[in-house]
C-alpha positions as CSV (number, residue, x, y, z in Angstrom):
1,X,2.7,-6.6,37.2
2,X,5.6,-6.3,39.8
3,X,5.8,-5.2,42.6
4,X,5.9,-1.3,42.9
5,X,8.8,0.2,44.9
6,X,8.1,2.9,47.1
7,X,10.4,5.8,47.7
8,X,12.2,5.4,51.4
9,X,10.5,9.0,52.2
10,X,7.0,7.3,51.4
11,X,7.7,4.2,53.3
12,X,8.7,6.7,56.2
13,X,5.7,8.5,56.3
14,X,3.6,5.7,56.2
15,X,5.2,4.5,59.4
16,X,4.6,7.7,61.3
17,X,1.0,8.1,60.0
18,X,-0.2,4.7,60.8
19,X,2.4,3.2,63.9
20,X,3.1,6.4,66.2
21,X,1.2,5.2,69.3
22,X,2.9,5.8,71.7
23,X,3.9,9.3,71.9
24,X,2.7,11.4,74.7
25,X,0.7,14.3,73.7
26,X,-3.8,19.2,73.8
27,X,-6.8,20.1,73.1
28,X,-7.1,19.7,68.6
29,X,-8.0,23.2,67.5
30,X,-9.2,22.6,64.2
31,X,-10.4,25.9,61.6
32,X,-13.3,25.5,59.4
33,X,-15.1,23.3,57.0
34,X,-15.1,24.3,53.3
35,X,-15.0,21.2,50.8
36,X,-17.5,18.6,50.2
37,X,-15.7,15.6,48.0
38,X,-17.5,13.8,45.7
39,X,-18.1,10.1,44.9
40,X,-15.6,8.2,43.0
41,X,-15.1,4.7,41.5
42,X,-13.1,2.5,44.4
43,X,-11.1,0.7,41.5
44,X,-7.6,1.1,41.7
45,X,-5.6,2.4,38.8
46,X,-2.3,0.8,37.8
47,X,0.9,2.7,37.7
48,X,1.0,2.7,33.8
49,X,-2.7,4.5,33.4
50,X,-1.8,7.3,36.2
51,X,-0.1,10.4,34.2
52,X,2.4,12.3,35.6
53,X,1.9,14.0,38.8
54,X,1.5,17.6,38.8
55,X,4.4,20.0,39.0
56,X,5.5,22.0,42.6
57,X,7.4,25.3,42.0
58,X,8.6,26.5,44.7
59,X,8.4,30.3,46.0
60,X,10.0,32.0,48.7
61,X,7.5,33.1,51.4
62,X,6.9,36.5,53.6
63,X,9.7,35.2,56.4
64,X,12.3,34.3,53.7
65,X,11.5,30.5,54.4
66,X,11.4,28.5,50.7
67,X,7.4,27.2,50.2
68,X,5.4,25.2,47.7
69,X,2.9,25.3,45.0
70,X,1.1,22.5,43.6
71,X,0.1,23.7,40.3
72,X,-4.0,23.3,41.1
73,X,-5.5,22.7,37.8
74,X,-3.1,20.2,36.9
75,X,-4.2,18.1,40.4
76,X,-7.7,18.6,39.8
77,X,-7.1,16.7,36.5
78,X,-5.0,14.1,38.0
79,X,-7.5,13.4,40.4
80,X,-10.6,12.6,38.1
81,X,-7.9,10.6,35.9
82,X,-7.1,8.4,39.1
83,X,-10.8,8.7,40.7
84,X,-10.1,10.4,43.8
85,X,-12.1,13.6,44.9
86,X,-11.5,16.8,43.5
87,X,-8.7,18.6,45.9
88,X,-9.1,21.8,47.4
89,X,-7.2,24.3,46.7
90,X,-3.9,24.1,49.1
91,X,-2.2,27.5,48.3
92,X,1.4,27.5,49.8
93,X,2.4,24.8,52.0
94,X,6.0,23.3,53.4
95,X,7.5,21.3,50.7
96,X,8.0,18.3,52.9
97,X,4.0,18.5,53.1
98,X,3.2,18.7,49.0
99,X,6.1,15.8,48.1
100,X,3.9,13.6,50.6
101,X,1.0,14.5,49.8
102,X,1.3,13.3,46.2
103,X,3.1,10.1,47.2
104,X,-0.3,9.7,49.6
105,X,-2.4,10.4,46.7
106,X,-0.1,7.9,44.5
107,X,-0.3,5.7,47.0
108,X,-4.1,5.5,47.4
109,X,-5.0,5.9,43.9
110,X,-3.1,2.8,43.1
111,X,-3.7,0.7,46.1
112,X,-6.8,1.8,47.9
113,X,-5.8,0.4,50.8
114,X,-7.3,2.0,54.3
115,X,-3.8,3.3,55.4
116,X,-3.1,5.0,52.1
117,X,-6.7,6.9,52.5
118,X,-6.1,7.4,56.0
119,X,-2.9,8.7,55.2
120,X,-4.3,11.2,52.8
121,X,-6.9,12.2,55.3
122,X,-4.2,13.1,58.1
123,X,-2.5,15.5,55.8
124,X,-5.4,17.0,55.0
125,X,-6.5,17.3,58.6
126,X,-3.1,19.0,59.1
127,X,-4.1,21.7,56.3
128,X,-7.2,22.1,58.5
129,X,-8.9,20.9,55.0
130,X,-11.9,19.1,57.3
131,X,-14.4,17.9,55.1
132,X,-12.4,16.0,52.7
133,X,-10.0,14.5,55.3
134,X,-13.3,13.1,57.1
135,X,-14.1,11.8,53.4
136,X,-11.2,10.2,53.6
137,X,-10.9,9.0,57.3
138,X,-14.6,7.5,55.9
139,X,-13.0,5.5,53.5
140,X,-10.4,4.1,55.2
141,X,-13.2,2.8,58.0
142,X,-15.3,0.8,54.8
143,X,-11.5,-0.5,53.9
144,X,-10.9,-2.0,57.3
145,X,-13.4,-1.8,59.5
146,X,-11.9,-3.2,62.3
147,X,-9.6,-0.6,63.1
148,X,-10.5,2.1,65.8
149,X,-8.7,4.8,64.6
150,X,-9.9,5.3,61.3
151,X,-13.5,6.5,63.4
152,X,-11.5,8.1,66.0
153,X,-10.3,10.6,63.7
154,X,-13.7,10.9,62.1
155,X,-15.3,12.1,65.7
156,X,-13.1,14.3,66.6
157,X,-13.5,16.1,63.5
158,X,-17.0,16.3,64.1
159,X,-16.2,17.3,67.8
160,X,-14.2,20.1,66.7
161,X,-16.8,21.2,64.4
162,X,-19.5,21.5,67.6
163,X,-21.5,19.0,66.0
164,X,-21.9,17.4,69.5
165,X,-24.5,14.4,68.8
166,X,-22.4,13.2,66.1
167,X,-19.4,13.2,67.5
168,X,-20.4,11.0,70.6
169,X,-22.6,8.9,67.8
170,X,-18.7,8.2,66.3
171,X,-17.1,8.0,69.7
172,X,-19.6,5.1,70.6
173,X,-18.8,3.3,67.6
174,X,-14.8,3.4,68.5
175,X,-15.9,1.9,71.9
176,X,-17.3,-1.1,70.3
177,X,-14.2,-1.3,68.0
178,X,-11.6,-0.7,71.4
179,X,-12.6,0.6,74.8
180,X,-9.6,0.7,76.3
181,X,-8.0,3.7,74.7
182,X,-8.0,6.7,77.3
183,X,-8.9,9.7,75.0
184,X,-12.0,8.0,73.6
185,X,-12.9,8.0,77.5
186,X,-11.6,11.6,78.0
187,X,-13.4,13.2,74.8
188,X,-16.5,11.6,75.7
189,X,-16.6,13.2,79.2
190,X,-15.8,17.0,77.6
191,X,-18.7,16.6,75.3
192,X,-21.1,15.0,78.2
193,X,-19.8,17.7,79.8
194,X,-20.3,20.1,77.7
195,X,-23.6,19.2,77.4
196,X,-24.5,19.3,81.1
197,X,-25.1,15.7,81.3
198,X,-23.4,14.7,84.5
199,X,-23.7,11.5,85.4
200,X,-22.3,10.3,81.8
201,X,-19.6,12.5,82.2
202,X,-18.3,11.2,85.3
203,X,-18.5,8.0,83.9
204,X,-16.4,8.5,81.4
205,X,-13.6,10.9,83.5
206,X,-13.9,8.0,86.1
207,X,-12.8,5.4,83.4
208,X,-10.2,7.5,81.6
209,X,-8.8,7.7,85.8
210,X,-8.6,3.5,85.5
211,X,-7.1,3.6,82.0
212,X,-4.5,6.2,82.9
213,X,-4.6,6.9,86.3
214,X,-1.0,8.6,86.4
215,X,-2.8,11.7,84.3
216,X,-4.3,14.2,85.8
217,X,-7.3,14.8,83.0
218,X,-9.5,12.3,84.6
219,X,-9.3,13.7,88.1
220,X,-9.6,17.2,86.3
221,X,-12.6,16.2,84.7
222,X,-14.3,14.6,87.7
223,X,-13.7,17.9,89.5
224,X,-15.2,20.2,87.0
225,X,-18.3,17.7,87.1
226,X,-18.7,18.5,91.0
227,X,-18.1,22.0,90.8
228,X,-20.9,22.1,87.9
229,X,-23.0,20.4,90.6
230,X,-21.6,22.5,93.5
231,X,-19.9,19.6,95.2
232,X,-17.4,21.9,96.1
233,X,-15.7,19.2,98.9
234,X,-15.9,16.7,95.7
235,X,-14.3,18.9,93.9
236,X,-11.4,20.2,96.2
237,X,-10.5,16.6,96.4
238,X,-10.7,14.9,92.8
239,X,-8.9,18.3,91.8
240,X,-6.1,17.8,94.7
241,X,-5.5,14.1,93.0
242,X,-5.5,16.1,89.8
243,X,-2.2,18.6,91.2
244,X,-0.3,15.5,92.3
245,X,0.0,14.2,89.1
246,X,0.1,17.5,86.9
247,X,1.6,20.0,89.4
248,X,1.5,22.9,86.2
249,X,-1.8,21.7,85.0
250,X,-3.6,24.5,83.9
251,X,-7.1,23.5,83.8
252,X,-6.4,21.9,87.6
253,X,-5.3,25.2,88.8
254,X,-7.9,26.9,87.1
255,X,-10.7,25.0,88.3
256,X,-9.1,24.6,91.8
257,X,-9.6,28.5,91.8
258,X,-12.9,28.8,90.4
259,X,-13.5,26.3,93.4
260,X,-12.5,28.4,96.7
261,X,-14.0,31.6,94.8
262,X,-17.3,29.6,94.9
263,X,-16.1,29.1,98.5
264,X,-15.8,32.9,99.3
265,X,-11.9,31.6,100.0
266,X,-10.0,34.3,98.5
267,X,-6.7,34.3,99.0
268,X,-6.5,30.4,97.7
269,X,-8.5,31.5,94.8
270,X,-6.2,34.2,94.0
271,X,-3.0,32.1,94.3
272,X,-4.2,29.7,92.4
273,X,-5.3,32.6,89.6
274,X,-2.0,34.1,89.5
275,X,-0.2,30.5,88.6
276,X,-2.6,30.5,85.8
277,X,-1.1,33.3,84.4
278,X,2.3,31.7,83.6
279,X,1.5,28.6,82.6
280,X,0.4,27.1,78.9
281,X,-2.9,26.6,78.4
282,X,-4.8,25.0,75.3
283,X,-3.7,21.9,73.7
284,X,-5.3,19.8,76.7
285,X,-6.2,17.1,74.5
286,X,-2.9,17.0,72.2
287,X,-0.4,16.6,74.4
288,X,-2.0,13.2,75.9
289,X,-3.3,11.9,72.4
290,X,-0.8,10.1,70.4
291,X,-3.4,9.7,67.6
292,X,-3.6,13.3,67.3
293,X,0.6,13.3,67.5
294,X,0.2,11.0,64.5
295,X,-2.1,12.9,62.5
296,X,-0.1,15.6,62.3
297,X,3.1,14.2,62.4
298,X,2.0,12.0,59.0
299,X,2.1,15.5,56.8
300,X,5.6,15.5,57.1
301,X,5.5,18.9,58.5
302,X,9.0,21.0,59.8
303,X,6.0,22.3,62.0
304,X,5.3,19.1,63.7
305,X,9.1,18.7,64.6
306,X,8.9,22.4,65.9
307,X,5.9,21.4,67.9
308,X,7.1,18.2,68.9
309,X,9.9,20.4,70.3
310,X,8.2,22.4,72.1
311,X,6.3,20.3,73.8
312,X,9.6,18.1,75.6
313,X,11.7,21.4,76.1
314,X,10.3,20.6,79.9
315,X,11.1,17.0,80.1
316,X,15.5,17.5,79.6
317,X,15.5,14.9,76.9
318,X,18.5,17.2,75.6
319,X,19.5,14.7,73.3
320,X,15.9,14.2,71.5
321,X,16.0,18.6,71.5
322,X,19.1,18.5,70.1
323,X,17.7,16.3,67.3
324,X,14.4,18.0,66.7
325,X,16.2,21.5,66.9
326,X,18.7,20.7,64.2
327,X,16.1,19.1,61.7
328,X,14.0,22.1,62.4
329,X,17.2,24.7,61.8
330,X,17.5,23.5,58.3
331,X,14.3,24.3,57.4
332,X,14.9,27.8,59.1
333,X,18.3,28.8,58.9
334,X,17.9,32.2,60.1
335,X,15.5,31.8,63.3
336,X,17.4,33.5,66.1
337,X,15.3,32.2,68.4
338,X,16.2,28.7,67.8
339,X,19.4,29.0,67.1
340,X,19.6,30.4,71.0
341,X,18.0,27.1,72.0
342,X,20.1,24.9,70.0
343,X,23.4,26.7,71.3
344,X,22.1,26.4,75.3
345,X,21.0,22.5,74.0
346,X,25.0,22.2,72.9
347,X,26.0,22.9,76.3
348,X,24.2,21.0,78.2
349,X,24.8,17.8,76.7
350,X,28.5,19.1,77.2
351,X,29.2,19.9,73.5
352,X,31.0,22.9,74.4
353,X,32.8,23.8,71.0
354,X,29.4,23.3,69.4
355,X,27.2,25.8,71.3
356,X,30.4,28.2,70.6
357,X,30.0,27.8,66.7
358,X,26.2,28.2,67.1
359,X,26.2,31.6,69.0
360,X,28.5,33.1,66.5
361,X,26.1,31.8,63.8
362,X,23.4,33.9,65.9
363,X,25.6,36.6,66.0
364,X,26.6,36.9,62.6
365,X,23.0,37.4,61.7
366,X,21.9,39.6,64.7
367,X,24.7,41.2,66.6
368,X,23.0,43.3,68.3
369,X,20.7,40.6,69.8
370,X,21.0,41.5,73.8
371,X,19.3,38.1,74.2
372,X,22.0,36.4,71.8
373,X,24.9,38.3,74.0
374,X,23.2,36.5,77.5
375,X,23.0,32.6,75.7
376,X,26.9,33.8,74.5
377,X,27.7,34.9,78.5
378,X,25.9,32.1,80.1
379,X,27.7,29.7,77.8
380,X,30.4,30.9,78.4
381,X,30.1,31.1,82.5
382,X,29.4,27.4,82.9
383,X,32.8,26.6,80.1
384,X,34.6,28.9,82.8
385,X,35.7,31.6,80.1
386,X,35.3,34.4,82.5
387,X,36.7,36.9,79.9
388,X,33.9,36.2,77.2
389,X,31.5,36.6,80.1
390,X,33.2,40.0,80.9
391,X,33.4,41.0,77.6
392,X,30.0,39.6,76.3
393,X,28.0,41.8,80.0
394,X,30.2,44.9,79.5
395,X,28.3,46.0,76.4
396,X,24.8,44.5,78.1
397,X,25.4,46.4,80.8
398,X,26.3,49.9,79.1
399,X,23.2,49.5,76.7
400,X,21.1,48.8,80.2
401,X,22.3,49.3,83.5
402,X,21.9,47.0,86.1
403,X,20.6,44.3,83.6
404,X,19.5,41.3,86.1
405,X,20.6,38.4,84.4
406,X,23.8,39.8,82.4
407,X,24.0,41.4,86.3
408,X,24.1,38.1,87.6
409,X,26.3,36.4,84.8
410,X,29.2,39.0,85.0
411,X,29.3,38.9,89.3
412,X,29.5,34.9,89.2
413,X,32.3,35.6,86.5
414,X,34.2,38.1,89.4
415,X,33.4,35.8,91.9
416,X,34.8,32.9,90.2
417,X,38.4,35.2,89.8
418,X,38.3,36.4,92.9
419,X,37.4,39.6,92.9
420,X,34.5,39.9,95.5
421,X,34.4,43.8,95.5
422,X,33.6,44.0,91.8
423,X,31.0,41.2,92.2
424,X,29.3,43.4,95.0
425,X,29.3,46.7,93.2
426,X,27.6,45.0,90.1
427,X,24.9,43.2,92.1
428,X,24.4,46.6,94.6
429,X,23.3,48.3,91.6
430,X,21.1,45.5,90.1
431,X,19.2,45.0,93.1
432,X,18.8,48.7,93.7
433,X,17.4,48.5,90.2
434,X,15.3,45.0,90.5
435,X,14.8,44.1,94.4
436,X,12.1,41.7,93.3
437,X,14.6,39.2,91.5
438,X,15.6,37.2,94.6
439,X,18.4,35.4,92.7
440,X,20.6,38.4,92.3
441,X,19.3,39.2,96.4
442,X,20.4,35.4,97.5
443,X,23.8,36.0,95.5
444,X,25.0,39.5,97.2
445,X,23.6,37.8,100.6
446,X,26.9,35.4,99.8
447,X,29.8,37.8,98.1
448,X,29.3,39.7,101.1
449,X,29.6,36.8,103.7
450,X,32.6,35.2,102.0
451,X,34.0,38.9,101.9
452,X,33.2,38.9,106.4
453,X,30.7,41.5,106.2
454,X,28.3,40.1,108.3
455,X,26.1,42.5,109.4
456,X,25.6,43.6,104.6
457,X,24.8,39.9,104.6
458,X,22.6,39.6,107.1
459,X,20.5,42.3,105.3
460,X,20.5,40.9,102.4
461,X,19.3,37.1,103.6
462,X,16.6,39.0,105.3
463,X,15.5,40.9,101.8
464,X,15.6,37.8,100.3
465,X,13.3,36.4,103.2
466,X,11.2,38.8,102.7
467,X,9.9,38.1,98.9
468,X,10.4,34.4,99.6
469,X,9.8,33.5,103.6
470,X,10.7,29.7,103.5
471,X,13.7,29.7,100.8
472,X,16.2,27.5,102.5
473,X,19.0,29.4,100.9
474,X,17.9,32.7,102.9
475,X,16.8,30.6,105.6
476,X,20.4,29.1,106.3
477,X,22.4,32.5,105.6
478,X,20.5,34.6,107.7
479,X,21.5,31.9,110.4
480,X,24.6,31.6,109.5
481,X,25.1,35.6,109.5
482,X,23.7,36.4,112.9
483,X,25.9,33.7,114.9
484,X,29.1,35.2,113.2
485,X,27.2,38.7,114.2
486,X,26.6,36.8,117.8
487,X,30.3,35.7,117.9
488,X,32.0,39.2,116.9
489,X,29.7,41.0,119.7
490,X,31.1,38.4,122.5
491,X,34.7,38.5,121.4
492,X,34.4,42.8,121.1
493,X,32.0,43.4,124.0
């Protein structure tokens, strides 16, 4: 029989669900367990003997976004035809998901190879359909039994499940298979942990610290350990290596603050409390994993570009955002939200013309977007069209007054033409309406120097010192204020 040919969309996917190891990736949140497959024949079926695969209709969702149906009866049938367990039922899902998932199914009723089951079980582990992707994750393991992942995957369904003993059972099978990959290591030391058992915890959070030692997770982990054994000195300091290498990790502020409460310390406890509060939290375990990154990258999911976005909007890859915002856009025509991203993307990668076009696309469909007018004026401000900045504020401003951004875009816009007393009127009345936003503070503090009022500027600096006492900017213009105040008094005595 020749050889099959695979669509270039299947060959694709079998690429990300098997070779993405090296992504960078929080903690997997998986829902539920529902379906228990049943035992099948492992003899593959040839092409000719399969039937058709079921119909998808497609239906347009609750947001307006176009979703699909696998018609359910008709898979249940295909699947005893080609010996694969019954399905569950997968109500709506992306499109891009159902095409791959029957070309997985295809795939692995034909070949029954361990990629083609573990490739099933990933995009079932995406639909949070647990039971059957471990079945499947199961499979792949008798296929090949060499490979760690296939186990991997298994344990941290069972982790996420809160079947504890089973999942370090699994873990300590993917140690035999590979010990040298650093989430093994990590997972380990949250279940140990978990389970109040110390000493094997720290084991583990000291190896993931060799295997990885630029992360913070091990560090993080050997802290909580102390603190759980009221080493608080321990802990300060494996939690201190933890902030130099993840300066916004939340669980290493968290902890550091659960520390110096234990410590009667306060003030430390509190400040490290109130980072908490604007930082992300969850995901600990995705974000570092590129298994996980895999697994759900493998379903062909516009989600997983959406997340995969999210998660570098802090690293200024602008031209991997650009990327992953377009392919997400046309998935999502009419998401505002993204559209705002896409267009601010545009111009920092310089593409000036093309964040233009992209905010009148946002405001075609939301004009009254105050959040769409800002991305328009800030866009503008750094292309130097003053008069869309103007015009863009104005109608900010009159909807509500002393705005502190569109305040701050439409005084940069005056400065930049000259006109210093229009600048200071609009950020007089914005501070009078915000005195915490030290920005707006910091920018009056220098319209009024370049203007010679010394002793407004002076004032200002100070105000700004106030809220923050070691910004340089304040630091220097306060100086800089009170020797031209020095100088006037000695030439006017």
């Amino acid at each position: 029989m020749p050889a099959r040919k695979k669509k270039p969309t299947v060959r694709l996917w079998r690429r990300l669900s098997v070779g993405l190891g090296l992504l960078v990736a929080a903690e997997i949140v998986f829902l539920g367990v529902t379906e228990t497959p049943r035992e099948v024949s492992e003899v593959a079926l040839p092409l000719a003997k399969l039937p058709p695969l079921p119909r998808v209709s497609i239906e347009i969702g609750r947001d307006g976004v176009e979703m699909a149906r696998v018609d359910y009866e008709s898979l249940v049938r295909w699947c005893k035809v080609a010996r694969l367990p019954q399905p569950p039922e997968l109500g709506l899902v992306e499109p891009s998901v159902a095409e791959t998932l029957l070309s997985a199914m295809q795939d692995a009723a034909q070949d029954s190879h361990a990629e083609d089951f573990a490739r099933l079980g990933m995009i079932y582990e995406h639909l949070a359909r647990h039971d059957i992707a471990k079945h499947y994750f199961e499979r792949a393991a008798e296929r090949d039994p060499a490979d760690f992942r296939w186990p991997y995957y298994v344990a941290c369904i069972e982790q996420a499940a809160g079947r504890n003993e089973q999942a370090i059972g699994g873990f300590a099978k993917v140690l035999n298979l590979n010990e040298s990959y650093p989430m093994t290591h990590g997972r380990l030391g949250q279940l140990y942990l978990e389970m109040s058992r110390w000493e094997e915890a720290a084991e583990r959070f000291r190896r993931y610290v060799e295997l990885a030692p630029h992360d913070s997770l091990g560090y993080v982990g050997l802290g909580r350990v102390a603190l759980a054994q009221r080493k608080y000195e321990n802990a300060l300091r494996f939690l201190g290596d933890g902030l130099q290498r993840g300066a916004n990790d939340f669980q290493c502020h968290y902890n550091l603050a659960r520390v110096y409460a234990a410590l009667g310390r306060d003030a430390l406890a509190n400040k490290h409390f109130d980072i908490c509060r604007v930082l992300p939290k969850g995901k600990w375990f995705k974000m570092r994993d590129p298994l996980e990154q895999a697994l759900h990258a493998a379903a062909g999911s516009i989600e997983s570009v959406a997340a995969e976005f999210d998660r570098l909007k802090q690293t200024r890859d602008w031209p991997r955002l650009a990327e992953l915002a377009e392919q997400v856009l046309k998935r999502r025509p009419e998401d505002s939200g993204l559209i705002k991203n896409l267009a601010l993307i545009y111009s920092r990668l310089g593409r000036t013309d093309d964040a233009r076009r992209m905010i009148e696309r946002g405001l075609a469909l939301r004009a009254d977007d105050p959040a769409m007018r800002l991305v328009q004026a800030q866009i503008a401000l750094g292309a130097q069209d003053f008069d869309t900045v103007l015009q863009a504020t104005a109608g900010l401003l009159a909807r509500t007054p002393g705005d502190p951004q569109a305040s701050h875009f439409r005084a940069r816009a005056f400065v930049a033409l000259g006109r210093l007393d229009d600048a200071k009127n609009v950020l007089r009345e914005t501070v009078q309406a915000n005195p915490e936003v030290i920005e707006n503070i910091l920018l009056l503090g220098r319209v009024l120097r370049d203007g010679g009022e010394w002793d407004e500027s002076a004032k200002a600096f100070a105000a700004a010192l106030h809220l923050q006492p070691q910004n340089p900017t304040a630091i220097a213009g306060l100086e800089e204020a009170n020797r031209h105040r020095d100088d006037s008094s000695t030439e006017n005595p």
